[in-house]
N, C-alpha and C positions, 0 to 999 in steps of 0.2 A: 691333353687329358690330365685327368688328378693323379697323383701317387696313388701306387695301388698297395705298395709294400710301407714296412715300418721301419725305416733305414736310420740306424745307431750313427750315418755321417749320409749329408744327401748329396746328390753332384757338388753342388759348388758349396758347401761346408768344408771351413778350414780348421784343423786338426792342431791338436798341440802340439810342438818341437818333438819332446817324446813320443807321443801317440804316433807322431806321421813317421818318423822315424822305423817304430817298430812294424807299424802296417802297410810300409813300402818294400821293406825288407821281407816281407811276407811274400811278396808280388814277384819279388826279384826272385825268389827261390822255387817258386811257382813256373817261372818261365825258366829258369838258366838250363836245366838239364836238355830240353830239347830244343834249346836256341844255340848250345853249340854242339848238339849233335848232329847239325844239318853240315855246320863248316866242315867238322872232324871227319864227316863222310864226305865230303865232294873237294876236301884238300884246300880249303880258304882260312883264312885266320881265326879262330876264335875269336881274338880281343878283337879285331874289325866288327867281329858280328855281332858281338856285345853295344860299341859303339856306335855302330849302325840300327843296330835294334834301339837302343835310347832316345837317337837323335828320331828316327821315324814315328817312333811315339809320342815325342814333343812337336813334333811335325803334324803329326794327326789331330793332337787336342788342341791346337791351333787352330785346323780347318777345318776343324769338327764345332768349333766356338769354344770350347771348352763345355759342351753338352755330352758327350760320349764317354763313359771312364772306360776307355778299352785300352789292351797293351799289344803292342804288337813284336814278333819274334822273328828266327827265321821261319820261312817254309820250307816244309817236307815236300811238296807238291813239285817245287824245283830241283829236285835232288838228282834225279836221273836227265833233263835235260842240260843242269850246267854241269852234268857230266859227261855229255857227248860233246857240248860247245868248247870243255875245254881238251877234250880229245881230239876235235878240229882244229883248235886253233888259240891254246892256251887261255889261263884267266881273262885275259884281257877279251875273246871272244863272249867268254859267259858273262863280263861285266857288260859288254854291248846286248846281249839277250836279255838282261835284266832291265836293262833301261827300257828297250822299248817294250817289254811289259810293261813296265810303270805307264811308258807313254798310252797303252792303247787302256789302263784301266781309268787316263786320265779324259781317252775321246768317250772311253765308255758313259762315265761320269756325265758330260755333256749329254751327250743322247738321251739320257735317264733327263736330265734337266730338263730340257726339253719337249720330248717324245714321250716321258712314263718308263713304266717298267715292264709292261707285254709284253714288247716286242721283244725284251730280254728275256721274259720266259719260256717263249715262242717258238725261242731257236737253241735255248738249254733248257730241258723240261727232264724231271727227274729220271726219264727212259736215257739219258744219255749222259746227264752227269752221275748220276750212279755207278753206271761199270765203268765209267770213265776211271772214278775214284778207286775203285778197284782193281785197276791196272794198275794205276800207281802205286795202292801198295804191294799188288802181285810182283810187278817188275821190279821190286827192290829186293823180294823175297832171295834172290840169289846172294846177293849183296850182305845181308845178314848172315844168312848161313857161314860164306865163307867168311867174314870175318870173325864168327864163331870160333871154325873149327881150324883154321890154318893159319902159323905160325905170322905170316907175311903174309895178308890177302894182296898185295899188289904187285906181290914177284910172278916176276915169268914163269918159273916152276911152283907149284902149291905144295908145302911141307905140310902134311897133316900132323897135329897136338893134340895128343888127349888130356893134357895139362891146358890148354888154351881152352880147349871144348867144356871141360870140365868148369871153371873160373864164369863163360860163359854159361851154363845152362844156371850155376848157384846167382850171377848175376838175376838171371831172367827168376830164380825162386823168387829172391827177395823183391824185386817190382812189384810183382805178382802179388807174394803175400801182405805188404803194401799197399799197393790199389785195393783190395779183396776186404784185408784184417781191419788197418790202421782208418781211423774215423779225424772227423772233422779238416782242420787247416793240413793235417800228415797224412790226410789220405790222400791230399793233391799234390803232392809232390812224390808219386812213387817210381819215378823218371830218377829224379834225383838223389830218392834212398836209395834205388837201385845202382848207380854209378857209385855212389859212396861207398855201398855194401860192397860190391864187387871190385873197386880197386883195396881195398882193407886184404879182401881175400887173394885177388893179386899177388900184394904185397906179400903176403905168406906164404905165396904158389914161387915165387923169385922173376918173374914177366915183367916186375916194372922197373923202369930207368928211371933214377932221380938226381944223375948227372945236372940235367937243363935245368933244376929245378934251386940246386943247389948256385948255380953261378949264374941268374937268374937275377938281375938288378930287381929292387923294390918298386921302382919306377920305372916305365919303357914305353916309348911312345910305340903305338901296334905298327904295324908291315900293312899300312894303307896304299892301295893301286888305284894311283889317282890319273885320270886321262890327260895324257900332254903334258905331262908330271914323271911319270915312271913308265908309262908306254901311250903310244898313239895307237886308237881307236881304227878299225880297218870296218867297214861295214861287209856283211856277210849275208848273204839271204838263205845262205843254208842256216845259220847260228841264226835269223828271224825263222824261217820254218820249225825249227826246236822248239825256242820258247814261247813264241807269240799265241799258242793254242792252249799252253798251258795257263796259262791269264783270264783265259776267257772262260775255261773250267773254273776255276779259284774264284770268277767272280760268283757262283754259286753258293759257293762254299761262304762268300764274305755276306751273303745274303742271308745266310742258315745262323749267321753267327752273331748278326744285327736282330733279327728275329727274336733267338734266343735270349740276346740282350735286354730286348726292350721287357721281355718278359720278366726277366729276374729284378727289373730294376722299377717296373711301372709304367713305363713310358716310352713311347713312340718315338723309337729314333730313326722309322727307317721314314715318316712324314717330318718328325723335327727333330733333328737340322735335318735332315732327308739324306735316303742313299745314295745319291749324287754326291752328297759331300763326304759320306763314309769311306766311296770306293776311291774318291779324287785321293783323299787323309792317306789310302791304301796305298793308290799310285805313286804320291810321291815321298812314303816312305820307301819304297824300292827302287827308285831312283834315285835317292840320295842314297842306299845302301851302295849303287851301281856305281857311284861318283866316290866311294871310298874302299872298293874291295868284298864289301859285305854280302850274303847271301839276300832273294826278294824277301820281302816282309810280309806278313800277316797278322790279323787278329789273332787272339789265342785264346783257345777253349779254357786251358787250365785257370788262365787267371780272371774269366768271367762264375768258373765255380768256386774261388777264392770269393769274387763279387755276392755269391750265393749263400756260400755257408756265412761268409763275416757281417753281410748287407753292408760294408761300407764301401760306397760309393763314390766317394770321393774323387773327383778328377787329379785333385791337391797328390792324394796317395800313390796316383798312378803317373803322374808328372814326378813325383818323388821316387818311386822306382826307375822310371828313366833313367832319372840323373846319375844315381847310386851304377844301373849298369853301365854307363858310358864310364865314372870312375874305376869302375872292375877293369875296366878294357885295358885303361891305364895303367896299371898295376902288374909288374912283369911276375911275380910268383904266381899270382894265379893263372895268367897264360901258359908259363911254365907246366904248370902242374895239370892245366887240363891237355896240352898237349902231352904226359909223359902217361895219361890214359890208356891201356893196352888196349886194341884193336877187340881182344875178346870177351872185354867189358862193355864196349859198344855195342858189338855184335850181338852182345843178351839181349841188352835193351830192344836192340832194333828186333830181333825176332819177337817180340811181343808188338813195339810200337806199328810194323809195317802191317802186320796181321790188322791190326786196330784200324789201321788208312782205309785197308780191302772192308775191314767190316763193316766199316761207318756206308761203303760205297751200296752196302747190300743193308744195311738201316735205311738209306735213300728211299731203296724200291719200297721196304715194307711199310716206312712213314708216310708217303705219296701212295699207298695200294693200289699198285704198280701189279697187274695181272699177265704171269708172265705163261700164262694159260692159252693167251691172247698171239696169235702168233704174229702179229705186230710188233707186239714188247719181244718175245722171244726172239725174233730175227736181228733186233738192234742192239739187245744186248747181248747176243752172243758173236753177233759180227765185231763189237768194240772187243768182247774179251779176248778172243783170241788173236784178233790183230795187232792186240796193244802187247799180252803177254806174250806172242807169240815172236814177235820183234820184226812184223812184216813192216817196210820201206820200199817208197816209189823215187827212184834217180831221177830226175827232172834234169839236172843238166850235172857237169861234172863237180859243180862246189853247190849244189843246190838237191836235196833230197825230204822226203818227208818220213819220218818213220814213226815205231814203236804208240806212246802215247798221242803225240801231236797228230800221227795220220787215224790213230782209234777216231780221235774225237772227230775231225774233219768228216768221216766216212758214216758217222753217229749222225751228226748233224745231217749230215745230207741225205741218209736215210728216214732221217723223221719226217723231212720235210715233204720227201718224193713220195714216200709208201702210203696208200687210201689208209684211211680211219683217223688220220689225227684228231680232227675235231670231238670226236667221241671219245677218243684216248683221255683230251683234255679235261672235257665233262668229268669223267669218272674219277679222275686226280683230286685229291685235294689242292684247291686254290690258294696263291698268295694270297687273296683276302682273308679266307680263313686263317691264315697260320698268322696273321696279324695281330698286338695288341690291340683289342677293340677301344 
């Protein structure tokens, strides 16, 4: 199809030294705040995740042809599975759940090649990745809070701070008045004014350590957890029960986001290069994240409204961002310093960010008109939500269990499929072809 926008750099337009510089730089700071707020919550390396995030993106515009300008970060979507995987059975468990993510986004990929994409909307149609998404960020909602309001969220005893609580909620103002107030390129990063505002205040509250930061080499290769390097891989079908249904949720989500894509940019990427190759780009960015330590990968919303507001398009810009965060990774002061972050800085952030996961979950229903009048839709999405927030789990055998989100979804899925009316469910939905760039 033609351009349909007026784009100041097009895909494959290369940028001058300066220009690319300063407009990759854009991108990076557009992603950094919630690319390592996925590690600092589930206890993985920043600088990994940085250099995992780079390397995956360079990965991506590779099998994407160098058609797609997307970037990709960590996922939030992962956060509470590779935190039971490594409550099972250490990092190196949540590195093996990551991988076969990758792996099953990469049979997915195939199937779509082949088969189309019905049968993928078929078996995830917005009645069940909706609340699904809203588990996710329901079940995190504990997670925030406490690391809000208690000194040490990860001690055995919980010391409650009103110094900590307090640090947290002026965090969460300024995001806030950020996303809300600040326009243009500063309105998308209020992830990241937020972080800044709130360790400044921190800083003046007496909560931050800048020991690490101080005796913190300039250069430091990151704390990579490479397989049959630093540990051997044990395969675990409880640590696949975790995360292999979260994958198949997120492929939704990578669908919403190529959508969006095409629209902002003109052009149909989910026929060319096609979503086979978007979600393969997806897969084996989180497999190479899995082979270095890092958190799964995804697309990122932030810096397709980067794409929005600036219209440059550029792949050049967004390969240039990569490279820049895989340099940060390298860089021991700034790992320093985002680890000497206090717990109640985060904790702001996330009680806005997770809020945002559940809402986007409950945008699903209303952008699909999703009638939940319908006791059809009613039944399914109220069986995922309480199951998933609820934290119900089925013990299959003693290292094999299903719980929390992974068995939401399962119980989703197989409710849609069993319960009369789909086909008129479907009718009434808005269709993928619709939501398509024509």
């Amino acid at each position: 199809m033609t351009q349909s926008n007026d784009p100041v750099l097009d895909v494959r337009d290369v940028p001058n030294p300066t220009k690319w510089l300063t407009l990759s730089i854009q991108h990076l700071f557009a992603m950094f705040g919630a690319t390592v707020l996925v590690p600092f919550l589930v206890g993985l390396s920043p600088a990994v995740a940085l250099v995992s995030s780079g390397l995956g993106t360079l990965a991506y515009l590779l099998i994407t042809r160098g058609q797609i300008p997307a970037f990709l970060g960590s996922s939030f979507a992962f956060i509470q599975p590779i935190i039971i995987a490594k409550a099972a059975g250490g990092a190196e468990a949540a590195m093996l759940g990551s991988f076969l993510a990758g792996i099953v986004y990469g049979i997915v990929a195939l199937l779509i090649s082949k088969l189309g994409l019905k049968w993928l909307l078929r078996i995830l149609p917005p009645i069940v990745v909706g609340p699904v998404i809203m588990v996710i960020g329901l079940g995190l909602a504990g997670t925030a809070v406490n690391m809000a309001m208690y000194e040490n969220p990860g001690a055995q005893e919980l010391v409650y701070s009103n110094t900590h609580f307090l640090v947290a909620l002026a965090t969460l103002a300024i995001t806030i008045f950020c996303s809300i107030y600040l326009k243009g390129i500063f309105g998308l990063i209020p992830i990241l004014a937020g972080i800044i505002g709130g360790y400044v205040i921190a800083l003046f509250a007496g909560i931050v350590d800048l020991t690490g930061v101080k005796d913190a080499p300039l250069f430091q290769v990151p704390d990579f957890f490479i397989p049959y390097v630093t540990y051997t891989p044990n395969f675990s079908w409880g640590i696949a029960a975790a995360m292999v249904p979260v994958a198949i949720v997120t492929l939704s989500e990578h669908t919403g986001h190529q959508m969006v894509l095409s629209k902002v940019v003109g052009r149909n990427f989910v026929e060319k290069p096609g979503l086979h190759r978007s979600i393969l780009g997806d897969g084996v960015a989180t497999t190479i994240a899995s082979f270095i330590g890092g958190p799964p990968n995804t697309t990122y919303g932030e810096n397709i409204g980067v794409l929005a507001i600036t219209k440059v398009f550029s792949v050049y810009v967004i390969g240039g961002a990569a490279i820049l965060a895989i340099v940060f990774g390298f860089i021991g002061k700034i790992t320093a310093l985002i680890s000497s972050i206090p717990s109640a800085v985060m904790g702001g952030v996330s009680l806005l960010l997770f809020g945002i996961i559940a809402s986007n979950g409950l945008r699903m229903l209303i952008d699909n008109n999703i009638d939940l009048g319908n006791k059809r839709n009613l039944i399914i999405s109220s069986v995922i939500l309480v199951i998933g927030v609820g934290g119900a789990f089925v013990e299959i055998t003693e290292t094999l269990s299903l719980s929390g989100m992974a068995l939401a979804s399962i119980v989703g899925i197989f409710l849609n499929l069993v319960l009369p009316g789909r086909e008129e469910s479907e009718r009434k939905q808005k269709s993928f072809e619709e939501n398509k760039v024509a």
